[in-house]
LUMTI-226485 format. One record per residue (C-alpha): x, y, z; residue in one letter; residue number from 1. Coordinates in steps of 0.1 Angstrom, whole numbers, plus 5000, padded with zeros to 4 digits. Example, Ala and Ser with C-alpha at 12.3 -4.5 7.8 and 13.67 -1.06 7.14 Angstrom:
// LUMTI-226485
c1=5123; c2=4955; c3=5078; type=A; seq=1
c1=5137; c2=4989; c3=5071; type=S; seq=2
END
This chain:
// LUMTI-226485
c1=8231; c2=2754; c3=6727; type=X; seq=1
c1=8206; c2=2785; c3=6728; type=X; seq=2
c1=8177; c2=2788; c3=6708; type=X; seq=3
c1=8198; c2=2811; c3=6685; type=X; seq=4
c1=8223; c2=2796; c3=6684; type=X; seq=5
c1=8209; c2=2770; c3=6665; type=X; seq=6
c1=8197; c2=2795; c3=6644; type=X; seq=7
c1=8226; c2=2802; c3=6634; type=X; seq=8
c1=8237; c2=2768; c3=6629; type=X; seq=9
c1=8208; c2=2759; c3=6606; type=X; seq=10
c1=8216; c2=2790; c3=6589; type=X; seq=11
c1=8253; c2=2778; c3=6581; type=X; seq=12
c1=8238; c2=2746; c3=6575; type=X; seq=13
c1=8217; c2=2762; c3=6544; type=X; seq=14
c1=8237; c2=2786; c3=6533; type=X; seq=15
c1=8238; c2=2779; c3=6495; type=X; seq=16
c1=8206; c2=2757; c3=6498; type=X; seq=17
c1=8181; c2=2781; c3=6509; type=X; seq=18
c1=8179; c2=2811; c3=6489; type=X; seq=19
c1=8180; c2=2844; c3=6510; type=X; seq=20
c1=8147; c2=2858; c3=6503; type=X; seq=21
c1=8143; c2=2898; c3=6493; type=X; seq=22
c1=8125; c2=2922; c3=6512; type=X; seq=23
c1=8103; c2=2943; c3=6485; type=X; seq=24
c1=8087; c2=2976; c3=6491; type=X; seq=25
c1=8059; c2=2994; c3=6468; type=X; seq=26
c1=8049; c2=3030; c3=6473; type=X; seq=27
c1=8012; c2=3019; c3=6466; type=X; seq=28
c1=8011; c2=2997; c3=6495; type=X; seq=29
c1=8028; c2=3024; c3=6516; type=X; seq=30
c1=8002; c2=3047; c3=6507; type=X; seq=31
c1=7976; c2=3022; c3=6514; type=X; seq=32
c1=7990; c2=3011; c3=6550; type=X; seq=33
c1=7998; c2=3045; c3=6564; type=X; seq=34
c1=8038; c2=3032; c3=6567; type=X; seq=35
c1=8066; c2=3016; c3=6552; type=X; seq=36
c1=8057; c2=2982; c3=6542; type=X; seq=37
c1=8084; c2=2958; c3=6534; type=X; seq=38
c1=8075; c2=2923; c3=6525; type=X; seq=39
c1=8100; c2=2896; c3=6531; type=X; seq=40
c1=8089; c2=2871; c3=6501; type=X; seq=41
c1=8095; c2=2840; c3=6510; type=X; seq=42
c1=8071; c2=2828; c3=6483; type=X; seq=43
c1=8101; c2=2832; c3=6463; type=X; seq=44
c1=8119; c2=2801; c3=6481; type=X; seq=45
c1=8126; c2=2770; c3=6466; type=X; seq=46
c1=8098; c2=2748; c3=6465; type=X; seq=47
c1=8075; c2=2779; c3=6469; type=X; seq=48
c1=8079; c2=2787; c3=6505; type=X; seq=49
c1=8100; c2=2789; c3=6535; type=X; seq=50
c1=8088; c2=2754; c3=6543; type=X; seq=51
c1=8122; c2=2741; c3=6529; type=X; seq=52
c1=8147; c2=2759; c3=6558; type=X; seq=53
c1=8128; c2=2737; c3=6583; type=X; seq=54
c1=8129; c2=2707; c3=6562; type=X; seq=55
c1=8167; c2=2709; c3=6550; type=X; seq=56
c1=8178; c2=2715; c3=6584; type=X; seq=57
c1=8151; c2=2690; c3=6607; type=X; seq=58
c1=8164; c2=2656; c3=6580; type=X; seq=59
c1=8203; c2=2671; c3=6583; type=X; seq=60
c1=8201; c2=2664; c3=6620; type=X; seq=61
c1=8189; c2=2631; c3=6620; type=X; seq=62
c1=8212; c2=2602; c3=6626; type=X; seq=63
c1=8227; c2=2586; c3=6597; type=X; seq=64
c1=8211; c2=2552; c3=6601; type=X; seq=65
c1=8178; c2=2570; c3=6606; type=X; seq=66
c1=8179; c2=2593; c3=6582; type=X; seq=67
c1=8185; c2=2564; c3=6558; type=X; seq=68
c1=8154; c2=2546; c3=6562; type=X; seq=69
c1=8137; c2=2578; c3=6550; type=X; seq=70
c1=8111; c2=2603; c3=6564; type=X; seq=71
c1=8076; c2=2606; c3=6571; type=X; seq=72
c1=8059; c2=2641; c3=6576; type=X; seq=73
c1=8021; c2=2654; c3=6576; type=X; seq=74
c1=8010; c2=2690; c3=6554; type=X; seq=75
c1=7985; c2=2709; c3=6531; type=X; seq=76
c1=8012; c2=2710; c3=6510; type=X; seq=77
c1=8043; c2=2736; c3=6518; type=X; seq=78
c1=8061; c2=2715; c3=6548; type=X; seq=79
c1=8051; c2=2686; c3=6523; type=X; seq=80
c1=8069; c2=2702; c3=6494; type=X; seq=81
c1=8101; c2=2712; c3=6513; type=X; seq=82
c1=8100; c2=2675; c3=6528; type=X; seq=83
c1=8103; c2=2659; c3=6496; type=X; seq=84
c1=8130; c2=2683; c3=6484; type=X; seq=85
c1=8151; c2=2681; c3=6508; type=X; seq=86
c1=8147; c2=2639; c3=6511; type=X; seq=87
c1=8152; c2=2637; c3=6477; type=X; seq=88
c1=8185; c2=2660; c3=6477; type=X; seq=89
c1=8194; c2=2632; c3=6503; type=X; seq=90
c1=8187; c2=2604; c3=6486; type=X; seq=91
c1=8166; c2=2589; c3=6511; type=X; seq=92
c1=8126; c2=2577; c3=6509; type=X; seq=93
c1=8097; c2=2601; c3=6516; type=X; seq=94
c1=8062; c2=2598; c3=6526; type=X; seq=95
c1=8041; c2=2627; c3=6531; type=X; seq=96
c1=8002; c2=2624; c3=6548; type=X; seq=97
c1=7983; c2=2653; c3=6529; type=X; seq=98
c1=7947; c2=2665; c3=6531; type=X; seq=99
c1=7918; c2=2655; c3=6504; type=X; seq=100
c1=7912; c2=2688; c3=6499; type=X; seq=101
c1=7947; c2=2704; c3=6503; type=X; seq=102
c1=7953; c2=2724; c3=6468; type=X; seq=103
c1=7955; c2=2700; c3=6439; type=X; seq=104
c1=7989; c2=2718; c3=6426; type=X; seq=105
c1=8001; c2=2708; c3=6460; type=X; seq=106
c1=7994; c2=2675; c3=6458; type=X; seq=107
c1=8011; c2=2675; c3=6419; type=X; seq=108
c1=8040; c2=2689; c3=6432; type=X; seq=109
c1=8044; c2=2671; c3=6464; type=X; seq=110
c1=8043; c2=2634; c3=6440; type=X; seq=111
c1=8066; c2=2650; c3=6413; type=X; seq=112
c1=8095; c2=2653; c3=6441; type=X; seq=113
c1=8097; c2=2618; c3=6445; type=X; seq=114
c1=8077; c2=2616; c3=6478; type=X; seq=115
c1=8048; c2=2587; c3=6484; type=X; seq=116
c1=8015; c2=2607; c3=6490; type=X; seq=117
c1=7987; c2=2593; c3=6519; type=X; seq=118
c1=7958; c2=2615; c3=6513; type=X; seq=119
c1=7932; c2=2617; c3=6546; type=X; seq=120
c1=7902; c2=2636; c3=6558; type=X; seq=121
c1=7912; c2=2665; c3=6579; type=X; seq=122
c1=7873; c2=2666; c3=6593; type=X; seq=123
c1=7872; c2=2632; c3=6602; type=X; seq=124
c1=7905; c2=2617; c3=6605; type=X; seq=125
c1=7936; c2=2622; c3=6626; type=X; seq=126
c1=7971; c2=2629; c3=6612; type=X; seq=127
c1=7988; c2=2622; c3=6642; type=X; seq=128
c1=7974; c2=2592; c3=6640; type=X; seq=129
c1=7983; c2=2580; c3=6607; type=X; seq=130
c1=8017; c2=2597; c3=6608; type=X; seq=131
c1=8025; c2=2575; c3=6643; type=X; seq=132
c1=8015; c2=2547; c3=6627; type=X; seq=133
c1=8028; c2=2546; c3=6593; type=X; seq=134
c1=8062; c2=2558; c3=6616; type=X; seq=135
c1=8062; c2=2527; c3=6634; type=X; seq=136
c1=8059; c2=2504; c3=6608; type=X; seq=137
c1=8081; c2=2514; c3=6581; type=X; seq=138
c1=8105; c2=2531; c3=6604; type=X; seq=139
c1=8107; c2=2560; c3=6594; type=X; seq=140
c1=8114; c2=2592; c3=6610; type=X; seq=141
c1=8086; c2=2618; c3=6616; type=X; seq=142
c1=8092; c2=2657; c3=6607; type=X; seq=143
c1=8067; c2=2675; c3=6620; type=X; seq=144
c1=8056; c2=2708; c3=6603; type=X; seq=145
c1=8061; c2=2730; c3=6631; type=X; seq=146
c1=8065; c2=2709; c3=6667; type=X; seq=147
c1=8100; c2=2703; c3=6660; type=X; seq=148
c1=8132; c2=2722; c3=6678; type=X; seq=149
c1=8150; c2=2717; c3=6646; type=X; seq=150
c1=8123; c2=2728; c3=6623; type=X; seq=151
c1=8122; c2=2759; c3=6641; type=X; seq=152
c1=8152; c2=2768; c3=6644; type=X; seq=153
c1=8153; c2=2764; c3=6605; type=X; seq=154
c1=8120; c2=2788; c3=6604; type=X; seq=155
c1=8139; c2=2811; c3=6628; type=X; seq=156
c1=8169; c2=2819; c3=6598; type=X; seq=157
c1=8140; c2=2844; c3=6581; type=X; seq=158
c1=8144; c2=2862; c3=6613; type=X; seq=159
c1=8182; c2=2861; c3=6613; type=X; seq=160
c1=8176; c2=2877; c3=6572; type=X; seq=161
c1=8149; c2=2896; c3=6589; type=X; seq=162
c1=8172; c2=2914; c3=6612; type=X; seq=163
c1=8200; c2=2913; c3=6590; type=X; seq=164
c1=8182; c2=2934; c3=6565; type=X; seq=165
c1=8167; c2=2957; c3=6587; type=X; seq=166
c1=8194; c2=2966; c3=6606; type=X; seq=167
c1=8211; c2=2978; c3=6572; type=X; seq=168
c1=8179; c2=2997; c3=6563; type=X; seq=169
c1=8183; c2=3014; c3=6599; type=X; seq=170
c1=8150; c2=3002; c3=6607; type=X; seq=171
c1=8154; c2=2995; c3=6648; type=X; seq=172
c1=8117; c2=2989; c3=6658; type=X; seq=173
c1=8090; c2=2974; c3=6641; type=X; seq=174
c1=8061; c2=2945; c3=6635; type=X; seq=175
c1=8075; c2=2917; c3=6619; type=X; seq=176
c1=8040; c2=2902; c3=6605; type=X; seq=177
c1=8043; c2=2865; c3=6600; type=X; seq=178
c1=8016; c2=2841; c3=6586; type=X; seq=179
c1=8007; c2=2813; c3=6612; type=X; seq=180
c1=7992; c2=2779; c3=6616; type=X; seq=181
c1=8007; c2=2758; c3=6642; type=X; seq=182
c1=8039; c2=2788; c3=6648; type=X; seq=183
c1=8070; c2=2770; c3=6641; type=X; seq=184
c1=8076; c2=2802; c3=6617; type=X; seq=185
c1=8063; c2=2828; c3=6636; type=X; seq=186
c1=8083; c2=2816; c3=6673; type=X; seq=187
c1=8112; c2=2808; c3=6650; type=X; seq=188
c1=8113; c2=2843; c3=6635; type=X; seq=189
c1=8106; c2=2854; c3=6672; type=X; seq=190
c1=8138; c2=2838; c3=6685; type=X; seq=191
c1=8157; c2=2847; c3=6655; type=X; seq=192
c1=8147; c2=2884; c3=6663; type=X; seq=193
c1=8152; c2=2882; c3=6698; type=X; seq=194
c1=8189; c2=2905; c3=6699; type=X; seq=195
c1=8168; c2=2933; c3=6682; type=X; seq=196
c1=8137; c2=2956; c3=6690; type=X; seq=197
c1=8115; c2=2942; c3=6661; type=X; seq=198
c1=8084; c2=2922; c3=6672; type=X; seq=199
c1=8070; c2=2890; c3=6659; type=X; seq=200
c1=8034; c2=2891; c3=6654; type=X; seq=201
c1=8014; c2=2858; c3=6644; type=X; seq=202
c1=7984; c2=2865; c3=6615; type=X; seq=203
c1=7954; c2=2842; c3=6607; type=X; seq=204
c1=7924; c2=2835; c3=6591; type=X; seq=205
c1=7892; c2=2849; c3=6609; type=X; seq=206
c1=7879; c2=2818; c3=6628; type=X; seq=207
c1=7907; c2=2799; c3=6629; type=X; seq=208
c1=7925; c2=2820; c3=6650; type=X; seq=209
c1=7937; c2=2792; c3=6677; type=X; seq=210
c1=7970; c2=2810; c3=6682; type=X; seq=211
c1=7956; c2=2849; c3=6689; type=X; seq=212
c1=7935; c2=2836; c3=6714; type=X; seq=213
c1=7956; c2=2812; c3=6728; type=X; seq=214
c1=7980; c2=2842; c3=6735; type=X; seq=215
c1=7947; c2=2863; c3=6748; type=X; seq=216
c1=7939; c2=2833; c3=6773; type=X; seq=217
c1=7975; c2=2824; c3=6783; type=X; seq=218
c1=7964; c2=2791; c3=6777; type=X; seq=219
c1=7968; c2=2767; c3=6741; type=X; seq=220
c1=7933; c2=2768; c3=6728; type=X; seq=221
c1=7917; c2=2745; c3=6701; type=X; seq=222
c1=7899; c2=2761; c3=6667; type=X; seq=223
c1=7862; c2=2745; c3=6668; type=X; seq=224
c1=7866; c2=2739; c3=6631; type=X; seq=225
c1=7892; c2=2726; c3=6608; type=X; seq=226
c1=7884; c2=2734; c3=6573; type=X; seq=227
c1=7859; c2=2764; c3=6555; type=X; seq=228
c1=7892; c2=2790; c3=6550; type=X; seq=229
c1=7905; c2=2794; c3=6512; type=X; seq=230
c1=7938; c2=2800; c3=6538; type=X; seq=231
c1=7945; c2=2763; c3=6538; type=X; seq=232
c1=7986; c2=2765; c3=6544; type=X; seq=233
c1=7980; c2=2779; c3=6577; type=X; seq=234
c1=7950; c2=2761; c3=6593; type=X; seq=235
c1=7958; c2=2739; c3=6624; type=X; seq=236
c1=7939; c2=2727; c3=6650; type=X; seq=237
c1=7957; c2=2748; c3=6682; type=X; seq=238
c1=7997; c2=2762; c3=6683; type=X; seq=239
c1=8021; c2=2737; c3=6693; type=X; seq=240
c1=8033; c2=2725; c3=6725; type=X; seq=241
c1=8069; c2=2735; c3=6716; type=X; seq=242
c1=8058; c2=2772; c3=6699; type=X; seq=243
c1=8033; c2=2780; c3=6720; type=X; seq=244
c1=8057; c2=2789; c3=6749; type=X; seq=245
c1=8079; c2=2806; c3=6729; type=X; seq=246
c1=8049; c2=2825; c3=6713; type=X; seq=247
c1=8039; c2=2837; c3=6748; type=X; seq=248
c1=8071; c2=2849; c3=6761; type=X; seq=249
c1=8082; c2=2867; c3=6729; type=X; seq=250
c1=8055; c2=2879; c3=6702; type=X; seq=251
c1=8030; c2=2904; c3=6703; type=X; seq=252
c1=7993; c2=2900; c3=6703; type=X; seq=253
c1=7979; c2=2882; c3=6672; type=X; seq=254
c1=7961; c2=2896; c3=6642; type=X; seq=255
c1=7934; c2=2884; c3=6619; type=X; seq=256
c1=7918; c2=2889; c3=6581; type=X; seq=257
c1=7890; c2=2876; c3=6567; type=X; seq=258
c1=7896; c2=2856; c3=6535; type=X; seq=259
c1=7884; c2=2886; c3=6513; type=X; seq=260
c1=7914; c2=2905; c3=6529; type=X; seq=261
c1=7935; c2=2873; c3=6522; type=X; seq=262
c1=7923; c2=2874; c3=6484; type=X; seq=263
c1=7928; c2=2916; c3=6483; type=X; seq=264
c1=7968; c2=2913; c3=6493; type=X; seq=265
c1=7971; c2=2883; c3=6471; type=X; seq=266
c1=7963; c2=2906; c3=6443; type=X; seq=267
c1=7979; c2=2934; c3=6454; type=X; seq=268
c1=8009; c2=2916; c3=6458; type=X; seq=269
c1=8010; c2=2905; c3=6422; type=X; seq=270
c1=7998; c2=2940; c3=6407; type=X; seq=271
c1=8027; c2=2963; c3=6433; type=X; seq=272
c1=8054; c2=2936; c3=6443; type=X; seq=273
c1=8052; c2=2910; c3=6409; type=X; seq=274
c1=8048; c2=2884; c3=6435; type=X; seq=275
c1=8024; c2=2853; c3=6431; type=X; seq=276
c1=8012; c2=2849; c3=6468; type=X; seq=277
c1=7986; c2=2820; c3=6477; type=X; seq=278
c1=7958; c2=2832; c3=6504; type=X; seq=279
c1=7976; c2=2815; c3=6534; type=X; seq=280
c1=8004; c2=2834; c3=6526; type=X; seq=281
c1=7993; c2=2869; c3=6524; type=X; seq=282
c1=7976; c2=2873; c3=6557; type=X; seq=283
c1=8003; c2=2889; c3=6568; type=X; seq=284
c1=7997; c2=2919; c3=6540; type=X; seq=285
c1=7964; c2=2915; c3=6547; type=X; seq=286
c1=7968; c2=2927; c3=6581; type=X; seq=287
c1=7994; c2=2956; c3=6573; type=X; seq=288
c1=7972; c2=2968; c3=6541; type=X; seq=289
c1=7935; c2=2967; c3=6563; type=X; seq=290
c1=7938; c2=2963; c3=6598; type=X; seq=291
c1=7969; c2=2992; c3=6603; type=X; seq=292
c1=7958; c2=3007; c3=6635; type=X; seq=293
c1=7961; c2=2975; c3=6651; type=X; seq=294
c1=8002; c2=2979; c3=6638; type=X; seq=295
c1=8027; c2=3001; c3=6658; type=X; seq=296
c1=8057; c2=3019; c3=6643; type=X; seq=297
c1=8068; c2=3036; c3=6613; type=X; seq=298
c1=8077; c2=3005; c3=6595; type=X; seq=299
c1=8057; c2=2971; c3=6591; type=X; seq=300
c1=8077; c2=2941; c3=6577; type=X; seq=301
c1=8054; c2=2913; c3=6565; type=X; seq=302
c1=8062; c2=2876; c3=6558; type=X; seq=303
c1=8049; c2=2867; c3=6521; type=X; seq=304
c1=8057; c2=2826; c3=6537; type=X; seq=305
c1=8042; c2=2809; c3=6504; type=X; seq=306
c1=8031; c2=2809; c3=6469; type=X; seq=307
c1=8018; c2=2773; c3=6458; type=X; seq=308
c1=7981; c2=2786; c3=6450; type=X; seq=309
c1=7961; c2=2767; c3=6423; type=X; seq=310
c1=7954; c2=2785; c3=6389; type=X; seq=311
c1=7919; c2=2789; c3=6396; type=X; seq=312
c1=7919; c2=2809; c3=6432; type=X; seq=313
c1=7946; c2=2832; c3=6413; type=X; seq=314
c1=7922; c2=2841; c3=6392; type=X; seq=315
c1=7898; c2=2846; c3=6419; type=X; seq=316
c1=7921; c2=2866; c3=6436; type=X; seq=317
c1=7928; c2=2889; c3=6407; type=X; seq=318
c1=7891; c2=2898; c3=6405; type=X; seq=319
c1=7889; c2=2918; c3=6435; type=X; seq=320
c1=7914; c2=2943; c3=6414; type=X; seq=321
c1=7882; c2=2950; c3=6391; type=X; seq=322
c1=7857; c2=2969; c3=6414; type=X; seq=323
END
């Protein structure tokens, strides 16, 4: 089976699960870009992010007897989030390794699905570690947050909706902005755009920019730090050994905001779309909205990928509307 075409399977697979996401537009942020912006706002997506299309579609293909003894998976909190939905809409056991300093709504929400929550130092402890381990002994079946065929092909159905919509806005070419961490969204909206002439662009956080300059060097490359971004969705320590290639062969060259930026799309987001956007999730705005030389074409499409942001950096975000 081709890349798309499983795809398209996971998008048969979560049709009536997933909810298809709108593509918003605001003539203040097309003002402010130079070009039609279109956000795709995934931070309207059950559990808060597109986090759940991976999920849903990584547990359905497990075997039954697997899939039974339950699931173990490893997050700041989205991939968490659509973990324990979907293993609770299965009826099967969940436990999810989360970061001490992941976002404490996160962490809330993550526990009031149902899942068991390991919490770990990101500076000084290793996921992978803990997640192989606690794997082995309970038995229990490891989804990772992006490394995974089927979680990407999952991702990849926002680039199916993607090209869907565009194609009935007549929009033929354009940068398709996408949020990253480790990339299992950004290669599967890649591959889920690959019959069209949009182009999948991967956005991060200034300084954690593994993926950007992995693509520069041709070669995966490791971020010297893992934590000092309010962008906390999307920090990883390098793309994926699975994404990576597909990153390579089909996106464009990657993009970075500062988390200032990050905070200014959040609120514009809320004041011109009526979207609540967490920092990790608005790079991709970010980018369109500050950085639009570095964008080609008449039209920019931007993935809003989440919303789970705490109460307080809201607020904070909001602020930057005052000057």
């Amino acid at each position: 089976m081709s890349n798309l075409a499983r795809i398209r399977q996971a998008a048969g697979v979560l049709d009536g699960v997933a909810r298809r996401t709108p593509l918003l537009s605001s003539p203040f942020l097309d003002e402010i870009a130079g070009r039609r912006v279109l956000v795709k706002a995934e931070c309207l997506q059950h559990t808060g992010s597109f986090k759940l299309r991976g999920a849903w579609f990584a547990i359905s293909q497990l075997p039954e007897g697997d899939r039974a003894r339950g699931v173990i998976a490893f997050s700041s909190g989205n991939h968490a989030q659509g973990v324990a939905y979907a293993a609770r809409a299965a009826g099967i056991p969940a436990v999810i390794i989360m970061p001490q300093d992941a976002p404490a709504l996160k962490i809330a929400n993550t526990r009031a699905l149902g899942a068991e929550v390991v919490l770990y130092d990101r500076a000084t402890e290793d996921r992978d570690a803990i997640g192989a381990e606690l794997s082995t002994t309970r038995g229990l079946s490891l989804i990772k947050p992006f490394d995974n065929a089927d979680v990407i092909a999952g991702q990849g159905t926002v680039g199916l909706e993607i090209a869907q919509d565009a194609a009935a806005l007549g929009i033929e070419q354009a940068d398709v902005l996408v949020c990253c961490g480790g990339g299992g969204l950004t290669s599967g909206v890649a591959l889920g755009l690959s019959e069209t002439r949009l182009r999948a662009r991967p956005v991060e956080p200034e300084g954690f920019d593994d993926v950007a300059r992995s693509l520069r060097e041709g070669k995966i490359v490791h971020n010297a730090a893992l934590t000092g971004s309010i962008c906390d969705a999307i920090i990883t320590p390098a793309p994926g050994q699975i994404t990576f290639p597909i990153l390579a062969q089909r996106c464009g060259p990657g993009l970075t905001v500062t988390d200032d930026q990050a905070l200014q799309a959040v609120a514009l987001a809320f004041q011109r779309l009526k979207i609540v956007v967490e920092p990790g999730g608005a790079v991709s705005l970010a980018a369109a909205l500050f950085h639009p030389a570095l964008v080609e074409g008449d039209t920019v499409i931007c993935v809003a990928t989440g919303g789970n942001v705490d109460a307080a950096m809201f607020t904070r975000a909001l602020t930057t509307l005052e000057g």
